[in-house]
ZABA-60809 format. One line per 2 residues: number of its first residue (from 1); their letters; for each residue x, y, z of C-alpha. Coordinates in steps of 0.5 Angstrom, whole numbers. Layout:
NUM	a	X Y Z; ...
END
This chain:
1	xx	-314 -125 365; -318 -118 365
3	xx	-314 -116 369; -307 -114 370
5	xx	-304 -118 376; -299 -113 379
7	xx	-300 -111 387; -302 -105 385
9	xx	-307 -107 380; -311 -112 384
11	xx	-311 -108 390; -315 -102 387
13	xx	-320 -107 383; -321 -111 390
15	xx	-322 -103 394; -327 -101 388
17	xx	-331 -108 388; -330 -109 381
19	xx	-326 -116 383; -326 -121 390
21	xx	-321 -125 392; -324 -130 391
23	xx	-326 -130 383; -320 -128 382
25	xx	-318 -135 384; -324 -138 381
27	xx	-321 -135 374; -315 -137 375
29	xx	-316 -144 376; -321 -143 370
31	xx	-315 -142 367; -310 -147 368
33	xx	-315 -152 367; -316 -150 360
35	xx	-308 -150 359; -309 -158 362
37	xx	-302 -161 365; -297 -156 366
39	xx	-290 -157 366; -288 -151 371
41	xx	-292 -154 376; -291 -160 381
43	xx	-296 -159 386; -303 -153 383
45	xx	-307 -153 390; -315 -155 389
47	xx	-320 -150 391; -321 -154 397
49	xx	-314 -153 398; -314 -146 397
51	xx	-321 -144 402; -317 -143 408
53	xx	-313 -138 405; -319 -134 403
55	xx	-322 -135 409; -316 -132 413
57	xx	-318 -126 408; -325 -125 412
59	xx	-326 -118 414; -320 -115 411
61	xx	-317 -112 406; -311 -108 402
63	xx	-312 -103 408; -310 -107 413
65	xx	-306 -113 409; -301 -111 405
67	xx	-301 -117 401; -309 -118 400
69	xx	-311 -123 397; -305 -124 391
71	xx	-303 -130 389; -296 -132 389
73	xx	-293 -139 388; -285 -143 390
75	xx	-281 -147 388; -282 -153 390
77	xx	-275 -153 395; -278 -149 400
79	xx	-284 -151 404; -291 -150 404
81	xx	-295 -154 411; -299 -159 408
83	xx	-296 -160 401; -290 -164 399
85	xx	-284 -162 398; -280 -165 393
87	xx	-274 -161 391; -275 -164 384
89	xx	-275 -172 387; -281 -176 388
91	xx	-275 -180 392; -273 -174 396
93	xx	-280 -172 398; -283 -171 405
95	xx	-289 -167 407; -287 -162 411
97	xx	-293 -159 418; -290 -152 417
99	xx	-289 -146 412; -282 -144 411
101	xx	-280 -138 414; -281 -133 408
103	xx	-288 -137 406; -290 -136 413
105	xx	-289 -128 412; -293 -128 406
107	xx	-299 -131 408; -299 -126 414
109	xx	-299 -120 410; -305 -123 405
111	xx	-302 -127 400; -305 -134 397
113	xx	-300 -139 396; -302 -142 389
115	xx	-297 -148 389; -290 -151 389
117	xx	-287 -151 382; -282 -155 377
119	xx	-274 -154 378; -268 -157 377
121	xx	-267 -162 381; -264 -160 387
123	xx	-263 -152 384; -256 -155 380
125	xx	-258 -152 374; -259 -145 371
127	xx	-261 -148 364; -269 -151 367
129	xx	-267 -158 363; -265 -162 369
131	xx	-273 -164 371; -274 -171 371
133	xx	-279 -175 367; -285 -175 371
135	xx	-285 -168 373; -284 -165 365
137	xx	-280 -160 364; -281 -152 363
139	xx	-283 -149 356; -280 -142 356
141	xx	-285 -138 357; -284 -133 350
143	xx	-281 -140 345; -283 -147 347
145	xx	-276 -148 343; -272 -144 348
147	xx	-270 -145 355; -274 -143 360
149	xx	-267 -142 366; -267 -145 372
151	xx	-265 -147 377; -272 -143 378
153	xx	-276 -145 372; -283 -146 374
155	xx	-282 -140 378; -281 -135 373
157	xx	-286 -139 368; -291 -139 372
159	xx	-291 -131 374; -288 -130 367
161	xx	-295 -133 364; -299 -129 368
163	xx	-302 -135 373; -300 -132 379
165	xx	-297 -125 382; -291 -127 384
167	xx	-286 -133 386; -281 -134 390
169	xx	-275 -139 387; -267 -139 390
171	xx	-261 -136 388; -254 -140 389
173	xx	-251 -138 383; -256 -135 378
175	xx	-263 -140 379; -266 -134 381
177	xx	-263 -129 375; -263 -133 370
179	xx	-270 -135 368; -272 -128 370
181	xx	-268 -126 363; -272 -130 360
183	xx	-278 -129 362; -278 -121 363
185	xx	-279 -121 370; -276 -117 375
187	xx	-271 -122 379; -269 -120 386
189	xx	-262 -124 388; -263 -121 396
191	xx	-257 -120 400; -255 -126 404
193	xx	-258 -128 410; -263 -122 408
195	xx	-269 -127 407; -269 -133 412
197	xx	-268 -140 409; -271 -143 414
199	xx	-276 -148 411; -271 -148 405
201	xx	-268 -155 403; -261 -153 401
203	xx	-257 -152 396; -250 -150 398
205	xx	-253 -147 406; -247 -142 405
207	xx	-249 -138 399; -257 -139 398
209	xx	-262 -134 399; -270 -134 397
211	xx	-271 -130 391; -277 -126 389
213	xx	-280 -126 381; -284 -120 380
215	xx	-287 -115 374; -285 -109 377
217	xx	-280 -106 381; -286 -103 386
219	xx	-287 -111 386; -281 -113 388
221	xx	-280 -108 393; -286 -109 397
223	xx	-285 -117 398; -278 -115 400
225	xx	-280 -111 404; -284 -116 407
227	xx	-280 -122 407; -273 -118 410
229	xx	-275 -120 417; -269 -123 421
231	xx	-272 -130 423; -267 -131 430
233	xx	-268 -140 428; -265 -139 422
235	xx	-257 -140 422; -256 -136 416
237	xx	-261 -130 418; -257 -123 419
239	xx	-260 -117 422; -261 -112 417
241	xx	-266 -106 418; -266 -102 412
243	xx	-269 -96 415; -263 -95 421
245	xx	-259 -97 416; -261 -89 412
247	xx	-263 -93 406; -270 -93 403
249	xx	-273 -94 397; -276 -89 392
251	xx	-274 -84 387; -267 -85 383
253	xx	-262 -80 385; -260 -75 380
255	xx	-254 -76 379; -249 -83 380
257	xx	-244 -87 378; -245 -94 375
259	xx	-239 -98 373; -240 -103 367
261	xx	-234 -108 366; -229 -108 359
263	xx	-234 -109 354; -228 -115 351
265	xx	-230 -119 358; -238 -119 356
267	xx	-237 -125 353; -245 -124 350
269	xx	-249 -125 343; -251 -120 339
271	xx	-257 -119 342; -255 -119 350
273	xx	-249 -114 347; -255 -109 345
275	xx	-258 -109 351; -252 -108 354
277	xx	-251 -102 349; -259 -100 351
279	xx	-258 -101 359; -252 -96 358
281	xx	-256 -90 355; -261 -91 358
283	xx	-257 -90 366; -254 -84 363
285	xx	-261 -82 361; -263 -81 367
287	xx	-255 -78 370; -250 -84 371
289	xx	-244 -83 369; -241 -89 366
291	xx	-234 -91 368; -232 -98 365
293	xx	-228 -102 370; -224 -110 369
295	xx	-228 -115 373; -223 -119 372
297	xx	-223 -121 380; -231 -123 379
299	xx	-230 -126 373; -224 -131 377
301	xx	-229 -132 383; -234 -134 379
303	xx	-230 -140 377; -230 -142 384
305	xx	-236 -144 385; -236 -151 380
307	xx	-229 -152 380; -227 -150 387
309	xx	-230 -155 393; -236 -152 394
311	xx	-240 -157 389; -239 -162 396
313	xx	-245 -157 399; -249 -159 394
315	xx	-247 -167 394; -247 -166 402
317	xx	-254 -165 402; -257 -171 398
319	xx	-251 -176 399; -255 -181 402
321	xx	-259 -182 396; -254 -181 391
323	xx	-252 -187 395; -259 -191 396
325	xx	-262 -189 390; -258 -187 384
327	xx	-263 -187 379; -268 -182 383
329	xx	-262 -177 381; -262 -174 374
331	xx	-256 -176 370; -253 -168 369
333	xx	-254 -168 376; -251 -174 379
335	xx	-245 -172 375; -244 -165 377
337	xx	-245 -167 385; -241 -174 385
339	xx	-234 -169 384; -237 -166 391
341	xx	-235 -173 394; -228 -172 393
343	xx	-224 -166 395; -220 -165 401
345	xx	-221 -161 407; -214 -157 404
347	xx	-218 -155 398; -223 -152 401
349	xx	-219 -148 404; -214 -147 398
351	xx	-221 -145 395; -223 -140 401
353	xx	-215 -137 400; -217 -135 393
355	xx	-224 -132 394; -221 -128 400
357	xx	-216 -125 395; -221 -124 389
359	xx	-227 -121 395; -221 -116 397
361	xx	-221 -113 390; -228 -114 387
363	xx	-228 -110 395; -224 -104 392
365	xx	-227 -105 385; -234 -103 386
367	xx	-232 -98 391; -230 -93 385
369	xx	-238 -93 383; -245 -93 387
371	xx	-247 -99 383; -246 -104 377
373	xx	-249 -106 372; -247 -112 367
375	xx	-250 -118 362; -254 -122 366
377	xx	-253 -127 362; -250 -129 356
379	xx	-254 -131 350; -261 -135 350
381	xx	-260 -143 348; -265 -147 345
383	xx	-266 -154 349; -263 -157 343
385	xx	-257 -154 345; -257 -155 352
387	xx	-258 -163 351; -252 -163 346
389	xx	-247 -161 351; -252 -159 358
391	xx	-245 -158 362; -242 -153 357
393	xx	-247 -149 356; -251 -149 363
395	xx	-243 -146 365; -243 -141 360
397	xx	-249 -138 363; -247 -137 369
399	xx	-241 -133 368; -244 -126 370
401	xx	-248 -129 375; -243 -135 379
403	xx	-240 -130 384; -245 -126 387
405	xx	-246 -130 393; -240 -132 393
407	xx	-237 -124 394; -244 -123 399
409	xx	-246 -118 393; -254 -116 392
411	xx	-257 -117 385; -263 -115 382
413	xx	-264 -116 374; -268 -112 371
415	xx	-272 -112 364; -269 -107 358
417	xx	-272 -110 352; -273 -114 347
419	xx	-269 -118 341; -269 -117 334
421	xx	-274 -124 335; -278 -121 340
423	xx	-274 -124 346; -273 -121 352
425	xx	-266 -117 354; -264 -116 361
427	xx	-258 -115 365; -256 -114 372
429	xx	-255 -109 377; -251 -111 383
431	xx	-247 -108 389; -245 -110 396
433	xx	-248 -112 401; -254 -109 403
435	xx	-256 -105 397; -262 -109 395
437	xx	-266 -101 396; -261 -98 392
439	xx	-261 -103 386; -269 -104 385
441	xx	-270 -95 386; -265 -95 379
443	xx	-268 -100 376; -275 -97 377
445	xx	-272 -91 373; -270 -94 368
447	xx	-277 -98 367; -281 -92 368
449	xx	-278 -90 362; -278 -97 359
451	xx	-286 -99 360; -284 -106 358
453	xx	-291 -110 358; -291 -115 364
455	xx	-287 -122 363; -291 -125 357
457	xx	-298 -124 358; -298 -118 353
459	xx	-301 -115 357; -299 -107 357
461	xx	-295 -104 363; -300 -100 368
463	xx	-298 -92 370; -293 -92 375
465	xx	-295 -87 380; -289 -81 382
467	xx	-285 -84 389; -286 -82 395
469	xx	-280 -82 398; -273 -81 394
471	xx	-269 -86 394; -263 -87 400
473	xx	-257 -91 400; -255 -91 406
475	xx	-249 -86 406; -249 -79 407
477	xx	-246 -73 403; -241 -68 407
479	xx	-238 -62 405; -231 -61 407
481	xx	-227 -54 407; -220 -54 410
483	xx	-216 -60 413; -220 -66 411
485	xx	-220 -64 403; -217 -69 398
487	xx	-209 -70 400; -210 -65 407
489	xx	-207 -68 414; -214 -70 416
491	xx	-217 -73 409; -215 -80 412
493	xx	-220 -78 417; -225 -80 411
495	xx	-222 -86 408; -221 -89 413
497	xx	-229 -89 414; -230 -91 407
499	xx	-231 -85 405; -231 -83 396
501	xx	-230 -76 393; -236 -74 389
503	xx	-234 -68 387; -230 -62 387
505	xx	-234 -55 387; -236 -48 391
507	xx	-240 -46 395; -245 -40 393
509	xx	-242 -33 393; -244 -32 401
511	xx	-240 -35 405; -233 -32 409
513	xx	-228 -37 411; -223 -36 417
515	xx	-217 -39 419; -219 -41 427
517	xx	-213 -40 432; -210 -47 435
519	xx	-207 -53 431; -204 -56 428
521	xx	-208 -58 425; -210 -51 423
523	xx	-217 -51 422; -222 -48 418
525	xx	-229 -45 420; -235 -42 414
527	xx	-239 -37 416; -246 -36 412
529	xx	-245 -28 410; -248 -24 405
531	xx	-242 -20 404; -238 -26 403
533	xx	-236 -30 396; -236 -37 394
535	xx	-231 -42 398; -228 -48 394
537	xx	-230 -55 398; -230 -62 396
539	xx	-236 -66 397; -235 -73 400
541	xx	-240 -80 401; -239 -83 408
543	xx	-243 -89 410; -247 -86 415
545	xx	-246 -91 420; -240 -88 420
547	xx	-242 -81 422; -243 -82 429
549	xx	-235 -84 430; -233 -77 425
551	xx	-237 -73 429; -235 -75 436
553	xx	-227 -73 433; -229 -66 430
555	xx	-227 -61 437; -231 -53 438
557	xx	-232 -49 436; -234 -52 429
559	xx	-240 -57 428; -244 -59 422
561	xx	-250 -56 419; -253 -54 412
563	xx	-248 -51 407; -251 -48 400
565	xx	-247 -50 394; -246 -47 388
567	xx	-252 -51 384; -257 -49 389
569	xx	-257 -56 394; -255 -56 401
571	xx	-251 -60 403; -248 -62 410
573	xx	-242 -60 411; -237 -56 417
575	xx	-240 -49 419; -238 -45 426
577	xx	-243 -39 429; -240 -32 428
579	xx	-240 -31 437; -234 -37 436
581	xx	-230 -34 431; -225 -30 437
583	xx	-225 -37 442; -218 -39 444
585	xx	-216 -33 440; -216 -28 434
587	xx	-219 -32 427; -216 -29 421
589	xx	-221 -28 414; -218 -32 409
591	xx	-224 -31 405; -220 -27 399
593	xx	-215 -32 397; -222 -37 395
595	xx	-221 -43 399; -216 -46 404
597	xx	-212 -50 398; -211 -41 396
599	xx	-209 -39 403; -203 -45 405
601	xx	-201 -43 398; -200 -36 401
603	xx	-197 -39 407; -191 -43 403
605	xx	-191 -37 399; -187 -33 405
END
């Protein structure tokens, strides 16, 4: 391929004619047919099947689609109209007459579905080895030895090899993430509900979600960004505009926390605990403060997922063919979902108690950071390994990845290198729900510092552009001086909407503050003055869905407006105008005493 196949890349060759739409396709497809029978794929489309999407092309271009003409292909357990949907069955297949939701989207922006690719079978599966006979099974991408991942494996062979741009896979407890380490892709677990599963045949319908493999974050970015549209005929759709939200993606900011877990808890190889070691560095390069937390709740959840009730999800889809066709199911397969046959209804809610228990603290764990960053996985078995004991090792590499959906968290695992025999090392980044911007800005840091070359074309990283936005996560940093200060009676007015201390600090040298008349509380008030000195504060992050209902309790003659701290940054914090000071009653200057913790001391002092 002459070219690289990034979003970026083949938008600029297309708006500087150096390439069409359509003789990329043609080189593609060249290209396959010089490969013969891959195994990653299950269905490749004619150029006969491909024309329609080129003619939908007909006078637009990247100006006006945002997709133009960029071949992606699916995992073949979501719909494309026209072709079969096989989830890794012949048995099961049906030809469906419309695209899936999220395909739907895609196709409107411009892209070019290329086909549907292998899996394993009914996405059970994290090692890509559960394929039948007549489909072939996946070789990774980077050693044919090794295993490709899966449940996703085509996807990420597919996009990994260079045939495509993208692909789309589903994420239940790691198909999405798994294959993307290892295949140095970009794998973007969204948030549930984030992307429609409408077109989808389901997995566990309560925990899966479409995920996207790219080469870069910017690539990632822009499909999600195109694929997040609330789909209202889908039961699992959730509203969630990024924008009203406060968050957007862009430039990292210059200073966060990341928690990582107990290095005794990794449970890695060599190489995966050296990319650990080098994702670390790298996140305190660029201003994250690490702080290491036992994970022990994430680690207990993600036991659930095959030991609890849920594997029942998996057998209530296929049931029937379990039933009727017991040899159209691969063996592993059939093994894993027969124990969904038979656990009680009081199991499930057993199992439900012990999430809500274990999402209770994985809540108050991850509250101490701005995101977290853990193994991916935790080591690379070769295909020999995986057929003597496919259970066994299949668990193992689920074990940073099983409880994601499980605890509605958003995930993206991200590229850091390669090993010592040249494979690639990633990890993850995870936080609530709905930080899916948040994780991919960070992870666009660290690969600017990175230039990996993409997946295992060899072909080298092309120049990132600087951003045009900075990133924003959807909460709001307030300065507070008096009685909403860590320990002060109004400080619960904080908490209590979620908010986090994120330093204590001064103002610069210009400011004079007042005791106000009234109370209690008593309260205080900054006023900007250039005769004044530097106040102490502290520096709270609130969600800022949660600012409207702060705002309304805050009482005159106070309110919020910019206030400069001593690092040279304006923050919005609590300032009053000088014609308000004497309202209600004669302020008092306490500026001399440096801050309200100084001027109560003075107070109990007498």
């Amino acid at each position: 391929m002459r070219y690289s196949l990034t979003i970026e890349s083949l938008h600029a060759a297309y708006q500087q004619g150096e390439l069409t739409p359509a003789a990329l396709i043609d080189e593609l497809l060249a290209q396959a047919e010089s490969h013969g029978k891959e195994p990653a794929w299950i269905t490749r489309l004619t150029r006969e099947q491909l024309e329609p999407y080129l003619q939908r092309l007909e006078g637009e271009s990247p100006d006006t689609l945002p997709l133009y003409g960029i071949p992606f292909a699916m995992k073949d357990n979501i719909d494309l109209a026209g072709i079969p949907t096989t989830a890794g069955s012949p048995a099961y297949a049906y030809t469906p007459t419309e695209n899936a939701f999220v395909v739907q989207q895609l196709i409107d922006a411009g892209a070019i579905p290329m086909g549907k690719t292998n899996l394993d079978q009914f996405a059970t599966g994290l090692v890509g080895e559960r394929a039948l006979e007549v489909y072939g099974t996946p070789a990774n991408a980077f050693d044919p030895k090794l295993v490709p991942g899966g449940s996703s494996s085509g996807s990420a062979v597919v996009t990994a090899a260079g045939m495509v741009s993208f692909s789309l896979g589903t994420d239940t407890a790691g198909s999405g993430r798994v294959p993307a380490c290892f295949h140095n892709l970009y794998g973007v677990k969204p948030s549930l509900g984030l992307l429609s599963t409408r077109g989808v045949v389901p997995a566990c319908a309560t925990l899966d979600t479409i995920s996207l493999f790219t080469f870069t974050a910017d690539d990632a970015a822009k499909v999600l960004g195109i694929t997040a549209a609330y789909d209202d005929q889908c039961a699992w759709s959730r509203k969630h505009d990024f924008a009203v939200h406060g968050k957007r993606y862009g430039k990292a900011p210059a200073a966060f926390r990341f928690g990582v877990p107990l290095e005794s808890q990794w449970q890695t190889d060599a190489a995966y605990t050296k990319g650990m070691h080098q994702a670390i560095a790298e996140f305190e390069a660029i201003g994250g403060e690490k702080i290491e937390l036992d994970c022990s709740p994430l680690l207990a959840a993600a036991r659930l997922l095959y030991e609890g009730p849920w594997v029942a999800e998996r057998y209530h889809v296929i049931r029937e063919l379990m039933q009727s066709h017991p040899d159209a199911i691969h063996p592993v397969t059939f093994e894993i979902t027969q124990g969904g046959a038979t656990p009680l209804a009081v199991d499930a809610f057993d199992a439900r108690y012990k999430l809500a228990e274990f999402k209770r603290q994985a809540d108050a764990l991850i509250a101490n950071v701005d995101i977290m960053l853990s193994p991916t996985t935790v080591t690379h078995p070769s295909k020999a390994e995986v057929a003597a004991d496919p259970i066994g090792v299949n668990s193992r590499l689920g074990t940073w990845t099983n409880f994601m959906n499980l605890l509605d968290y958003s995930a993206l695992a991200v590229p850091v290198g390669f090993s010592e025999r040249d494979l690639p090392v990633g990890v993850t980044l995870f936080g609530p729900v709905f930080a899916d911007l948040t994780l991919l800005s960070l992870a666009r840091a660290i690969e600017a510092r990175l230039m990996l070359p993409l997946g295992a074309t060899g072909v080298a990283h092309p120049a990132l552009s600087e951003p045009l936005t900075n990133a924003q996560d959807g909460t709001m940093e307030l300065v507070v001086c008096g009685a909403h200060l860590q320990g002060l009676p109004l400080n619960h007015q904080l908490t209590e909407r979620g908010g986090v201390l994120v330093s204590t600090t001064q103002s610069t040298p210009r400011y004079k503050l007042f005791a106000l008349a009234g109370g209690p509380p008593k309260r205080p008030a900054m006023l900007r003055d250039d005769n004044g000195q530097a106040i102490e504060v502290e520096v709270w992050r609130l969600p800022i869905e949660t600012i409207g209902s702060f705002l309304a309790g805050i009482p005159a003659p106070l309110g919020l407006g910019q206030v400069e701290l001593a690092d040279g940054s304006w923050k919005c914090g609590f300032i009053c105008t000088a014609g308000a000071l004497n309202e209600g009653g004669e302020a008092e200057d306490i500026t001399e005493f440096g801050g309200w913790r100084g001027w109560l001391k003075k107070l109990a002092a007498e």
